[in-house]
C-alpha positions as CSV (number, residue, x, y, z in Angstrom):
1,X,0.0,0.0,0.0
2,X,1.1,3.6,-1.0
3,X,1.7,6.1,1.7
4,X,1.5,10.2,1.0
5,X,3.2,12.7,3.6
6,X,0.3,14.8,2.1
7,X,-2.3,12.5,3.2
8,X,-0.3,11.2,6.3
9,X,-3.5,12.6,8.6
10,X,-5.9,10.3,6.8
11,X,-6.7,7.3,8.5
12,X,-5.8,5.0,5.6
13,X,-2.5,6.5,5.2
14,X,-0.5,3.9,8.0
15,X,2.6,3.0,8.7
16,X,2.0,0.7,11.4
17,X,-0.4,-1.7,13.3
18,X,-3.2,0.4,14.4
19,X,-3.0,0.8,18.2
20,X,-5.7,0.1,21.0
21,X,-8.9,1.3,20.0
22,X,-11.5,3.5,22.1
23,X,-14.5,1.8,21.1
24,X,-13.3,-2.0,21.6
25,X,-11.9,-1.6,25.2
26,X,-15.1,0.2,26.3
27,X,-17.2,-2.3,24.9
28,X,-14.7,-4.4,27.3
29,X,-15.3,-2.7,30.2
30,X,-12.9,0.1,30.6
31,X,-12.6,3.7,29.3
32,X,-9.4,4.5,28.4
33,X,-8.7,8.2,29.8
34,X,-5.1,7.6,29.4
35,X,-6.0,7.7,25.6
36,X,-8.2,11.0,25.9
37,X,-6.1,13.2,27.5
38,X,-4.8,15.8,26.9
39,X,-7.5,16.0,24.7
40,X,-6.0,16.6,21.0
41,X,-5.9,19.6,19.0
42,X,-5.1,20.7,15.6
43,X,-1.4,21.5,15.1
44,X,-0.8,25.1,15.0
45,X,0.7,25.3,11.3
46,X,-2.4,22.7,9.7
47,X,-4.5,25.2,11.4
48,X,-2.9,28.0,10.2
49,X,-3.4,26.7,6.1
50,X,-6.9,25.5,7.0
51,X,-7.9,29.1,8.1
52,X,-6.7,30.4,4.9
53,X,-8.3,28.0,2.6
54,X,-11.5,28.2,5.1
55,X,-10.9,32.6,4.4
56,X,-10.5,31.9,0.2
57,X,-13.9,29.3,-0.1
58,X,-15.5,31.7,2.0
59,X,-15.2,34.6,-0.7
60,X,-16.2,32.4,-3.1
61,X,-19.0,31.1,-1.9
62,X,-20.7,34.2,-0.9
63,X,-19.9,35.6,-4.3
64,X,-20.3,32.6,-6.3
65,X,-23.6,30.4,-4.7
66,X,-26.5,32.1,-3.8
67,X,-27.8,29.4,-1.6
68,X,-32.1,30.4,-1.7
69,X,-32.3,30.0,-5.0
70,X,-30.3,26.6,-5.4
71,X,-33.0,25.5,-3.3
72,X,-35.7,26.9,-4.8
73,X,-34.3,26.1,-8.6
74,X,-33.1,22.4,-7.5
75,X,-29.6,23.0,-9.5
76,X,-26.5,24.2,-8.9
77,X,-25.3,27.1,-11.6
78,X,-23.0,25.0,-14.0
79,X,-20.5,27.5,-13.8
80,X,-20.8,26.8,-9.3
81,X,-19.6,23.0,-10.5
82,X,-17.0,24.5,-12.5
83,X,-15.6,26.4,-9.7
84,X,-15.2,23.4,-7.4
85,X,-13.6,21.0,-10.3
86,X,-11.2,24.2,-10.6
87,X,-10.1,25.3,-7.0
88,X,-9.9,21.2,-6.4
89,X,-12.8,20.8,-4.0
90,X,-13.1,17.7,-5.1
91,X,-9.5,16.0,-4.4
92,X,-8.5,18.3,-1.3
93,X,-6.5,15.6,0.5
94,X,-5.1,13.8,-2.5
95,X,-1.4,14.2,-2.7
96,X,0.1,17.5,-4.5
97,X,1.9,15.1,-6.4
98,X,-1.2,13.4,-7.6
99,X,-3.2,16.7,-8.6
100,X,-4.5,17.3,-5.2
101,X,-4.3,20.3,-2.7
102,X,-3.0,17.7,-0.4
103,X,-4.8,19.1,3.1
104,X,-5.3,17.3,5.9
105,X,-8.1,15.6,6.5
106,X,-9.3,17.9,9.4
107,X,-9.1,20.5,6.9
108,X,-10.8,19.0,4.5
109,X,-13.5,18.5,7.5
110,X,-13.3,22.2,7.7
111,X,-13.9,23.1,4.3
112,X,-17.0,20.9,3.7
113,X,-18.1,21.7,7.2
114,X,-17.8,26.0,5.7
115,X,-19.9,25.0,2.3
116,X,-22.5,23.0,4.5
117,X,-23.5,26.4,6.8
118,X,-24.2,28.2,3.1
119,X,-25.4,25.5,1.0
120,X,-25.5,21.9,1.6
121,X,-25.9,21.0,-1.7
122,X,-22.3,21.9,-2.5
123,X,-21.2,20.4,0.9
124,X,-22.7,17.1,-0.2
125,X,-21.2,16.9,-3.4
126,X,-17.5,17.7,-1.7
127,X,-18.2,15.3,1.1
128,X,-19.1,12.4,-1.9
129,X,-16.2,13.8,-4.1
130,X,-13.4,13.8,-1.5
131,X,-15.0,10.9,0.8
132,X,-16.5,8.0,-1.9
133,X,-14.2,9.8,-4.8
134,X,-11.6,7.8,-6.7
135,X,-9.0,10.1,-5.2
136,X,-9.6,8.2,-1.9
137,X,-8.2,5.1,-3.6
138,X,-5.2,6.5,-4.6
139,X,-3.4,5.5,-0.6
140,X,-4.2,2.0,-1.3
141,X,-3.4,1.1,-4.8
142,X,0.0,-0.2,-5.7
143,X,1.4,1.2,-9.3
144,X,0.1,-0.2,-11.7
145,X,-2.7,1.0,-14.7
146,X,-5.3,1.1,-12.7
147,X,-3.8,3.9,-10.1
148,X,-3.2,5.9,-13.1
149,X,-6.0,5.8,-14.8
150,X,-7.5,7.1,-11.0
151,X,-4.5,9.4,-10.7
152,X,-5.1,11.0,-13.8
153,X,-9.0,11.6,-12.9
154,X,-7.9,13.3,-10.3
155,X,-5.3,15.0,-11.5
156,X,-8.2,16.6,-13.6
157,X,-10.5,17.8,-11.2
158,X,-12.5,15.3,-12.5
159,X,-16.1,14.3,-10.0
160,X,-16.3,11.1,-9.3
161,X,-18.5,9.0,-6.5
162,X,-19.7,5.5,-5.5
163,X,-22.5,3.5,-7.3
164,X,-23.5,1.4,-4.5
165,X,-27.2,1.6,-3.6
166,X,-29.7,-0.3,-5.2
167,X,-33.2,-0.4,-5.6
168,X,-33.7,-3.4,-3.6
169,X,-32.4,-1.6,-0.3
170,X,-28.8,-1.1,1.4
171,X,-29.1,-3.6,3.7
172,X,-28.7,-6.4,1.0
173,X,-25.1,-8.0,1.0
174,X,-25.4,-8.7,-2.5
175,X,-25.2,-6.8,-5.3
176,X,-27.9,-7.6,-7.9
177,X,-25.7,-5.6,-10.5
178,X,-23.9,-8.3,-12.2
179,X,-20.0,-8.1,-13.7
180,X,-20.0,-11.3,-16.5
181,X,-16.6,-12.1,-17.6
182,X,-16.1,-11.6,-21.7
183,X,-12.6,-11.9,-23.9
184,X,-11.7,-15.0,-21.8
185,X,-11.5,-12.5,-18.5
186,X,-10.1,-9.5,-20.2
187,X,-12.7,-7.7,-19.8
188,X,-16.6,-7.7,-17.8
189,X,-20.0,-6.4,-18.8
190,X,-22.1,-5.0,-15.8
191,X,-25.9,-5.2,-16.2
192,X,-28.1,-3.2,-13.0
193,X,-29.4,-0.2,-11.5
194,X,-28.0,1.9,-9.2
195,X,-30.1,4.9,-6.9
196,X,-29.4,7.6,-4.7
197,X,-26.0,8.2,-6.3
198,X,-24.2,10.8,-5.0
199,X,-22.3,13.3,-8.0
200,X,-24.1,10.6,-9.9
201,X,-25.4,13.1,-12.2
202,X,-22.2,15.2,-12.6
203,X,-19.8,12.6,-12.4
204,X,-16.6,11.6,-15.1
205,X,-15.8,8.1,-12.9
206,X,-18.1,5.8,-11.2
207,X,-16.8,3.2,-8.5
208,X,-19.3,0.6,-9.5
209,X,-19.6,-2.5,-7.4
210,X,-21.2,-5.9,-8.7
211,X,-21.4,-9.3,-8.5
212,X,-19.1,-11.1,-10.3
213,X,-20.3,-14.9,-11.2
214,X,-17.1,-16.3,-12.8
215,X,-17.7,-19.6,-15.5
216,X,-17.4,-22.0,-12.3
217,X,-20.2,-20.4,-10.5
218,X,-18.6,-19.0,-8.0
219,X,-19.7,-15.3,-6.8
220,X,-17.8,-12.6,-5.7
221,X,-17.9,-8.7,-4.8
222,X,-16.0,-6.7,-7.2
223,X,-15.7,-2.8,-7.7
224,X,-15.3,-1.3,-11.0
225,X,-14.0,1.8,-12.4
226,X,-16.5,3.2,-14.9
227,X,-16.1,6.2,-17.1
228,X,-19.3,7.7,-17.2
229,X,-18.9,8.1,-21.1
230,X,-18.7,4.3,-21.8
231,X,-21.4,3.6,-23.7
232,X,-24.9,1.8,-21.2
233,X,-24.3,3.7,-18.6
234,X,-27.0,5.7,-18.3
235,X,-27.6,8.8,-16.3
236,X,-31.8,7.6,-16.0
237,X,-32.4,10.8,-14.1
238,X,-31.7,13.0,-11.4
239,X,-33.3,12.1,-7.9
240,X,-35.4,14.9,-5.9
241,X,-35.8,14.8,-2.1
242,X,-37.1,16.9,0.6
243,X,-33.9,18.3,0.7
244,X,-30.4,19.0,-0.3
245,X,-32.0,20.1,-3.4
246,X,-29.9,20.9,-6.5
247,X,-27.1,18.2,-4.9
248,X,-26.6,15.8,-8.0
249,X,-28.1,12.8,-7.3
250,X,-29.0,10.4,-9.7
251,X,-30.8,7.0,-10.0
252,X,-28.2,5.0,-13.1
253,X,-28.6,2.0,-15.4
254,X,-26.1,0.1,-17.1
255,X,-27.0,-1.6,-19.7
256,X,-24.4,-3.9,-20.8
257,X,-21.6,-1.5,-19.6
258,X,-18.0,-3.2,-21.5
259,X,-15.1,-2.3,-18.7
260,X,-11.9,-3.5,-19.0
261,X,-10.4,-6.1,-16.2
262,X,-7.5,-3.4,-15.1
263,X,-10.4,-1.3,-14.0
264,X,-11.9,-4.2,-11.3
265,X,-10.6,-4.7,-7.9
266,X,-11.4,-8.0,-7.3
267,X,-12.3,-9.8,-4.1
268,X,-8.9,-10.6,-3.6
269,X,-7.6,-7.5,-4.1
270,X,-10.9,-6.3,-2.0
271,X,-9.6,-9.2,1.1
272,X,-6.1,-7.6,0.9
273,X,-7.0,-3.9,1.2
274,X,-9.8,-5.0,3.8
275,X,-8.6,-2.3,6.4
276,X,-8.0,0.0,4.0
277,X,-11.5,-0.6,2.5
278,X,-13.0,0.0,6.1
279,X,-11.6,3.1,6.7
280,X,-12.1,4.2,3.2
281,X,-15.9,3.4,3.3
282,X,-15.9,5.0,7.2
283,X,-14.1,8.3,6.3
284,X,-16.1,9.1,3.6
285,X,-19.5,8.5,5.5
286,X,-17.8,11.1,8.2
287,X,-16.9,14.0,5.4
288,X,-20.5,13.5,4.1
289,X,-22.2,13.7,6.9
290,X,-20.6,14.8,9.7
291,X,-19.7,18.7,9.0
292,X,-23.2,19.3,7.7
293,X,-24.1,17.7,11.2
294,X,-21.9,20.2,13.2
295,X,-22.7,23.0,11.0
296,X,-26.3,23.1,11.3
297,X,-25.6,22.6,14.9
298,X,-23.8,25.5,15.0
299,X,-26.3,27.7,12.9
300,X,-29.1,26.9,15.3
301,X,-26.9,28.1,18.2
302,X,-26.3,31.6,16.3
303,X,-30.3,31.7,15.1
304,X,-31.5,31.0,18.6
305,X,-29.5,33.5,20.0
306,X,-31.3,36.2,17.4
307,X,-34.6,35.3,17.8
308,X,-34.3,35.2,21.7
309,X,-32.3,38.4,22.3
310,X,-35.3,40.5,19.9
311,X,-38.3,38.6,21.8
312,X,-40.2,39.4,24.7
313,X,-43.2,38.0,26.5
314,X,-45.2,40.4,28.2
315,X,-42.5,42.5,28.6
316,X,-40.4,39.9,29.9
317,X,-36.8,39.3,27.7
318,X,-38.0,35.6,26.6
319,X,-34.4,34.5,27.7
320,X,-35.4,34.8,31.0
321,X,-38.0,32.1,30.9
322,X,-36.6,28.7,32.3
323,X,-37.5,26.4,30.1
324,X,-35.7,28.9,27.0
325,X,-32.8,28.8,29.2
326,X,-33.2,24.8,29.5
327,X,-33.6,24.5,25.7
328,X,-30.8,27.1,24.4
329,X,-28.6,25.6,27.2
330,X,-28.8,21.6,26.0
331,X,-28.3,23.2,22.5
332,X,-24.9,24.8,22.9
333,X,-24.0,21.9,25.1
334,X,-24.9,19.2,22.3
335,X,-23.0,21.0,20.1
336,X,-20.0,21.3,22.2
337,X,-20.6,17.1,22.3
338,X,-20.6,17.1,18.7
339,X,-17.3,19.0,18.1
340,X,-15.3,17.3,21.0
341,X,-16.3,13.8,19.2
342,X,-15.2,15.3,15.9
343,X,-11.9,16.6,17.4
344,X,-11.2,13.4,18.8
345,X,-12.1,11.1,15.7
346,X,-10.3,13.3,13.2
347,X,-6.9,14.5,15.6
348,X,-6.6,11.5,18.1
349,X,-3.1,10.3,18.0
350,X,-1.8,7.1,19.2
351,X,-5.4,4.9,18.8
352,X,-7.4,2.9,16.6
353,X,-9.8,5.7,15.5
354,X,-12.1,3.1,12.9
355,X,-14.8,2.6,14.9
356,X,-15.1,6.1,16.2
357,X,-15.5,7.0,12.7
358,X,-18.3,4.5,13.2
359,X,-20.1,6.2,15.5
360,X,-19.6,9.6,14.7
361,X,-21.8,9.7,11.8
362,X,-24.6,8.4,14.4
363,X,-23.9,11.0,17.2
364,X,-23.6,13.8,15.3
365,X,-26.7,13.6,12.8
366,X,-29.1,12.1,15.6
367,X,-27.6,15.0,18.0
368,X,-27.9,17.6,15.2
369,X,-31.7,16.4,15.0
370,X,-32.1,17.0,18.5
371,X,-31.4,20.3,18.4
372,X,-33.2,21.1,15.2
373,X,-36.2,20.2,16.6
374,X,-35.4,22.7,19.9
375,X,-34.5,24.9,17.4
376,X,-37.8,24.8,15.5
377,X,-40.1,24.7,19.0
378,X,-38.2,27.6,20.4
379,X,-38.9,29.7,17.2
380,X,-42.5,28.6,16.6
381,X,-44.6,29.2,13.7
382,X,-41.2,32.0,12.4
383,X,-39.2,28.7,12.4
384,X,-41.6,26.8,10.2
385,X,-41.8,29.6,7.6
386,X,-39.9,29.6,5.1
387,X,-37.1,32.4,4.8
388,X,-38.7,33.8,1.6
389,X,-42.1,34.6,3.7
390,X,-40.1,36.0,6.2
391,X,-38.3,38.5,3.8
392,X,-42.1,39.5,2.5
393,X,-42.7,40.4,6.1
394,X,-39.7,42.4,6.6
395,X,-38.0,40.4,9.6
396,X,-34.7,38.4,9.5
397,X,-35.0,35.5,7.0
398,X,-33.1,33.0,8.7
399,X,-33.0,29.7,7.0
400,X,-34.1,27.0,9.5
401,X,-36.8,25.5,7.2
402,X,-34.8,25.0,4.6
403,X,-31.9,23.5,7.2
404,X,-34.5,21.8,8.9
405,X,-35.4,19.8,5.4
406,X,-31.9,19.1,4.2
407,X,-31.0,18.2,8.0
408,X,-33.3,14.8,7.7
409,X,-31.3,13.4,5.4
410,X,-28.2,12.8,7.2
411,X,-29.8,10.3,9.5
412,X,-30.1,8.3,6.4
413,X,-27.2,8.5,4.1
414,X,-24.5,6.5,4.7
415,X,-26.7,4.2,6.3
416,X,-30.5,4.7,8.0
417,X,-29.1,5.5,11.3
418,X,-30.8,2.3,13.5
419,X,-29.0,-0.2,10.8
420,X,-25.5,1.1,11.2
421,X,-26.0,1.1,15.1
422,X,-27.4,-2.8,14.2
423,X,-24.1,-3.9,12.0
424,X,-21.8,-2.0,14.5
425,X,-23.0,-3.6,17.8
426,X,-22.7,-6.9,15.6
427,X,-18.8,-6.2,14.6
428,X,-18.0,-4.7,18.4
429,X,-19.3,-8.4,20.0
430,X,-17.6,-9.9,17.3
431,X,-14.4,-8.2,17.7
432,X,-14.3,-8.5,21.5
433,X,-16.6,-11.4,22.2
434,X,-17.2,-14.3,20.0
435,X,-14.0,-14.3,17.6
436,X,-12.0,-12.3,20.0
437,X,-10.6,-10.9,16.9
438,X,-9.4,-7.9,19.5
439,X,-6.7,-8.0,21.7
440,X,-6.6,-5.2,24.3
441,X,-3.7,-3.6,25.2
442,X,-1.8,-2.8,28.4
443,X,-3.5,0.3,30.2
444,X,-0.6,2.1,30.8
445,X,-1.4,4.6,33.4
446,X,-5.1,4.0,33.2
447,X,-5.9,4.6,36.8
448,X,-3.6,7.7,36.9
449,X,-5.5,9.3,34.2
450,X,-8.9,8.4,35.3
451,X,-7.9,10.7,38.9
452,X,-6.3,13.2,36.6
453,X,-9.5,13.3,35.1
454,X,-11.2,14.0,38.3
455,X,-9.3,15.8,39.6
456,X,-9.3,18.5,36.8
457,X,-13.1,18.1,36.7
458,X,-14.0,18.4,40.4
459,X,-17.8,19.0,41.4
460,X,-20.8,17.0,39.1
461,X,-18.1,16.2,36.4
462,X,-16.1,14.1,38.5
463,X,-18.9,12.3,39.8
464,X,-20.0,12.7,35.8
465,X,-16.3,10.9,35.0
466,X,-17.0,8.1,37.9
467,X,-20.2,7.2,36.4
468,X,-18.8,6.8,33.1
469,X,-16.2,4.6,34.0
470,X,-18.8,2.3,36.6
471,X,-21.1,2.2,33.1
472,X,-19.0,0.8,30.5
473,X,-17.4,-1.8,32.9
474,X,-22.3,-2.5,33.1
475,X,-21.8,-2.7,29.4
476,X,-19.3,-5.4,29.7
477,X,-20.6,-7.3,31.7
478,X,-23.9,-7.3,30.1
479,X,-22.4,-8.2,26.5
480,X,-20.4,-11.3,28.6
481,X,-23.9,-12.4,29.5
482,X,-25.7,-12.0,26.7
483,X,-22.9,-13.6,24.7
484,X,-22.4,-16.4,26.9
485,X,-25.9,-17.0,27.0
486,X,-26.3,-17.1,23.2
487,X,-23.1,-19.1,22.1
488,X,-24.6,-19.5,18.8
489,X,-24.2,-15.4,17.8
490,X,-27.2,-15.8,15.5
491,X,-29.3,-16.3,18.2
492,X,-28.0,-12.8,19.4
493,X,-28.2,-11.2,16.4
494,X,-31.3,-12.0,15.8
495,X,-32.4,-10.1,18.5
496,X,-31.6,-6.8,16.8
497,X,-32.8,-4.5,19.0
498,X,-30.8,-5.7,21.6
499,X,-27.7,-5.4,19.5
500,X,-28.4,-1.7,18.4
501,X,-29.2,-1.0,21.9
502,X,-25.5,-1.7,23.0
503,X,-24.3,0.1,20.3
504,X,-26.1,3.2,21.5
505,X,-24.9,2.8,25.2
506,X,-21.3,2.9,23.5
507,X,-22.1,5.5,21.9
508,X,-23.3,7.4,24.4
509,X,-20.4,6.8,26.9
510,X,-17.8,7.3,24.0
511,X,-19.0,10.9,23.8
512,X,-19.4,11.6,27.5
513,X,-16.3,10.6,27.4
514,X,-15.0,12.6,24.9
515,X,-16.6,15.5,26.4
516,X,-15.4,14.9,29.9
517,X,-11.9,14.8,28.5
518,X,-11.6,17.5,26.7
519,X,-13.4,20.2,29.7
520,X,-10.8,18.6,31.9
521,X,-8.1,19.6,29.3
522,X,-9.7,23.1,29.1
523,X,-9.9,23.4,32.7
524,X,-5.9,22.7,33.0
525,X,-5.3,25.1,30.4
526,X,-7.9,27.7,31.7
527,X,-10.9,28.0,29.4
528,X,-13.8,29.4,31.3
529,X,-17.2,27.4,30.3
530,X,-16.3,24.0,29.3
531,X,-16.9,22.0,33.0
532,X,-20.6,23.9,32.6
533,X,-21.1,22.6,28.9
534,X,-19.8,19.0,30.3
535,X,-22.1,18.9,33.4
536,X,-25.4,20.1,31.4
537,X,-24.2,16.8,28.3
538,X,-23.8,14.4,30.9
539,X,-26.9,14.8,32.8
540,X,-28.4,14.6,29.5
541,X,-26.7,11.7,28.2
542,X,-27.5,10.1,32.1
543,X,-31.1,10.2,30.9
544,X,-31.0,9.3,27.5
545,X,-28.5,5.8,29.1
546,X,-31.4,5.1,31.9
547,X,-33.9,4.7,28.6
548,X,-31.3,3.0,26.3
549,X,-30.8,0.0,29.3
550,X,-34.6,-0.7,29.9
551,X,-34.9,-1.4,26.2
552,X,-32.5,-4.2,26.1
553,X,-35.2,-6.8,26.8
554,X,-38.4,-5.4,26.8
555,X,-40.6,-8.3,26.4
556,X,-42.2,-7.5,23.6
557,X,-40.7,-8.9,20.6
558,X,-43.6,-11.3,20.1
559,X,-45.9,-8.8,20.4
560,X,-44.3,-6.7,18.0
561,X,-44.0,-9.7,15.5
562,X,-48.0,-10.8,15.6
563,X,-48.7,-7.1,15.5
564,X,-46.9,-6.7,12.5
565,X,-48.1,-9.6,10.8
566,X,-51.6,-9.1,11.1
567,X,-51.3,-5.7,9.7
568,X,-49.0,-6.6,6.6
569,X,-51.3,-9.3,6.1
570,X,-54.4,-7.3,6.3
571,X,-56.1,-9.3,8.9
572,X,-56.8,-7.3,12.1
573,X,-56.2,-3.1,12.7
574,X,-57.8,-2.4,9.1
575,X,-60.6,-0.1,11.4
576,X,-57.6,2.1,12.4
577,X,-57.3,3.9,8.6
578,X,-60.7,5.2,9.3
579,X,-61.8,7.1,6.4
580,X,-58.3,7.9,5.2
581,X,-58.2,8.1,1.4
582,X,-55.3,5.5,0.9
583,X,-54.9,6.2,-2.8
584,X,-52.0,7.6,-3.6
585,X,-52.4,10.8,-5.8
586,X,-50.7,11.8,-9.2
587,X,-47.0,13.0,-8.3
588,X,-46.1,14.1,-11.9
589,X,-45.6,12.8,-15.6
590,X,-44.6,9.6,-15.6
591,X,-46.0,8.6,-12.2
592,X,-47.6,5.6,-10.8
593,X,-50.2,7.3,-9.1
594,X,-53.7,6.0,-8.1
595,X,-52.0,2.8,-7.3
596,X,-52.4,2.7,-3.6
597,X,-55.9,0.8,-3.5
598,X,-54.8,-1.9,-6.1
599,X,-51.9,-2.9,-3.8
């Protein structure tokens, strides 16, 4: 595997075994303070080049993209796309040597994070170009045609992004889109249909993956390199959603699609680069999702602010009303949760950071959705109009419908967020429990850190620290006993809400941990605030944990499955519609309305 000093930041860019890993040892039983502090920060000359390039996009994007009507048109301006193939938006952390701008991958964070709090169409075609782009490949592939052809792409400015999804759902682990071998192996043809494709509509290179059934009948995963200019690959047509409009996304068909074999990585190739394939496929869901997550976040916290400050209710400054102050106050707090997890994921030094990656995109949409919807109560019936109506009316037009709209999606792409809590919790008791595939590492000066951490703390985040540390050695021992008690891991995994359920308790001690970690580093190095923003997380989190436990075995999971099957089967409930009318309506030319009764 290739390494870049441009890309050294990048998770895939390694030198050496990966190191203990956050996630694994709490799902063990212990978290690792002696991993989170000093809580990590961006080096001072990284940050330095990211606040210029953050200075320069800035300029252009209020000069360039007028974000209202994107949204309103559902298309970016051709000459926008132009732009970003141009000032190499879309191969930020390839290497310099390779055509790229060769940032870090913080920096890169940064940038898409900047586009995402003006338009998050152009933030989700730089978190698909730079995340699922071929540029990402370029760390793993030895020299040979297939790098080149890649290299030269990018090199180009060239869009690119991942045809993955099909219309027979995500969660499938094979790919209906078939890869036939021709020219005795030469060369494939791929027959299927791809949806929700990210730069799908804009893009020069697909990453197509496929199932490759050789003459001996044997199938295999297989990705492809595609130039969208080979003749049955089709662009069938750009895909419209509640949000994110103008983002280029675009349901494909290929139709007898001829690629040659240089352009395949094969399932061997595919089993050799399996880590690097991992944090390939777990970067990119972070860069797409995670800075729009923090920057809508953020944007709530500055729009609250303004709508509070030029309130009043009878007189009364509406800040002053308790339950304001309890809603502002868990806002800027999540937030503050949000960013500490992103610090750590994309600057932690000295761990396994994969599986925080993991659980990132998770905590950061769902947590971005939590204060969205504070957001939208605090503001009322002004935060439900739209920005144009409130222009007419002659008060500030902030944007939170529009946010609120785009916002939805993030909790689905990448992965709806319940199934990649589901396949995590099933790799974590994998990992640490019935392959024992992980091997945990010497503590070091575990116990020292944990009373550092205490100590810098003092008051409810101490006793906020303690708790954390009694709860993950409860989520051990609960995934011992489950896991003993189910030897036979299907049996387990079958019970998926009992799997996703321990995934969340991770989660949610991960980044009270995070948070805990880095207020005690503030507090040694004398920020004012951060112990406040920890104590009002963690009695959060504390409540959210005390829900999250009682659902491991709620007893209902036969109820649930005759309920289910009596409605699906039309045999009980039907009263419940009422006089609904069930038929769907028209949606437009071409569509199968008035089909909702004949189903």
């Amino acid at each position: 595997m290739r390494n870049s000093s441009a890309s050294s930041s990048t998770p895939s860019a390694r030198t050496s075994e990966p190191g203990p890993s956050l996630s694994n040892e709490l799902y063990l039983g212990l978290l690792r303070w002696d991993l989170l502090v000093p809580f990590p920060h961006q080096d001072d000359d990284d940050r330095r080049t990211g606040d210029e390039a953050v200075a320069d996009f800035t300029r252009f994007l209020r000069e360039k993209v007028d974000p209202t009507e994107v949204d309103a048109s559902r298309e970016l301006p051709k000459d926008v796309i132009e732009e970003l193939r141009t000032r190499g938006c879309l191969r930020l952390m390839a290497a310099q040597e390779d055509g790229g701008r060769g940032l870090s991958a913080f920096n890169a964070f940064r940038l898409i994070e900047t586009a995402a709090s003006w338009s998050l169409p152009v933030a989700n075609m730089m978190g698909i170009g730079n995340g699922f782009g071929a540029g990402a490949y370029l760390n793993m592939l030895d020299d040979g045609p297939l790098r080149e052809t890649i290299r030269a792409h990018v090199a180009a400015g060239n869009f690119s992004g991942r045809a993955d999804t099909e219309p027979a759902g995500a969660g499938n682990r094979r790919q209906t889109t078939t890869a036939t071998p021709v020219d005795g192996g030469s060369a494939y043809i791929l027959n299927g249909e791809k949806v929700f494709i990210g730069n799908g509509a804009v893009a020069d290179l697909l990453d197509v993956t496929a199932t490759v059934v050789d003459d001996d009948g044997v199938a295999r995963g297989a990705s492809f390199f595609v130039d969208a200019t080979t003749p049955g690959l089709e662009v069938v047509e750009r895909q419209d959603f509640m949000g994110m409009n103008g983002a280029p996304i675009a349901n494909l068909k290929l139709t007898d699609v001829k690629v040659p074999g240089s352009r395949m990585l094969s399932g061997t190739e595919l089993d050799r680069l399996a880590r690097e394939m991992k944090e390939f496929i777990y970067l990119a869901r972070t860069l797409s999702v995670v800075p729009p997550s923090l920057a809508i976040a953020r944007l709530c916290l500055q729009w609250s602010r303004r709508f509070t400050n030029r309130r009043t209710i009878d007189g009364r400054p509406l800040g002053s009303l308790p339950e304001v102050q309890r809603i502002i106050a868990l806002s800027v707090a999540d937030t503050y949760a949000i960013e500490s997890l992103v610090r750590w994921t994309m600057l932690g030094r000295g761990a396994d950071l994969l599986h925080e990656h993991a659980a990132l995109k998770n905590v950061a949409s769902v947590t971005c959705w939590r204060i969205l919807e504070r957001t939208m109560g605090l503001l009322g019936g002004e935060g439900y109009e739209t920005a144009a109506s409130k222009a007419r009316r002659g008060i500030e037009p902030l944007p939170l419908e529009r946010f609120h709209r785009d916002a939805r999606g993030l909790r689905i792409s990448g992965g709806v967020d319940y199934l990649v809590d589901f396949l995590a919790g099933q790799i974590r008791l994998t990992d640490c429990y019935y392959d024992g595939n992980y091997h945990r590492t010497p503590a070091g000066d575990g116990a020292d850190a944990t009373e550092r951490v205490v100590k810098a703390l003092t008051g409810p985040c101490a006793e906020h620290a303690r708790y954390v540390t009694e709860q993950a050695a409860r989520l051990a021992s609960t995934c011992r006993e489950l896991t003993e008690r189910h030897q036979d891991r299907t049996e387990l995994f079958g019970r998926q809400h009992t799997v996703l359920t321990l995934n969340r308790v991770a989660n949610e001690l991960l980044t009270m941990g995070a948070v805990l970690a880095r207020a005690a580093t503030d507090a040694v190095d004398g920020s004012s605030g951060a112990r406040e923003l920890a104590h009002v997380y963690c009695a959060s989190a504390r409540r959210r944990l005390a829900g999250l436990w009682t659902e491991l075995d709620e007893g209902c999971a036969g109820d649930y499955a005759d309920v289910t099957a009596d409605w699906l089967g039309g045999l009980r409930y039907e009263a419940l519609l009422g006089d609904t009318l069930t038929t769907v309506p028209r949606a437009g030319h071409g569509s199968r309305g008035d089909q909702g009764d004949a189903e």
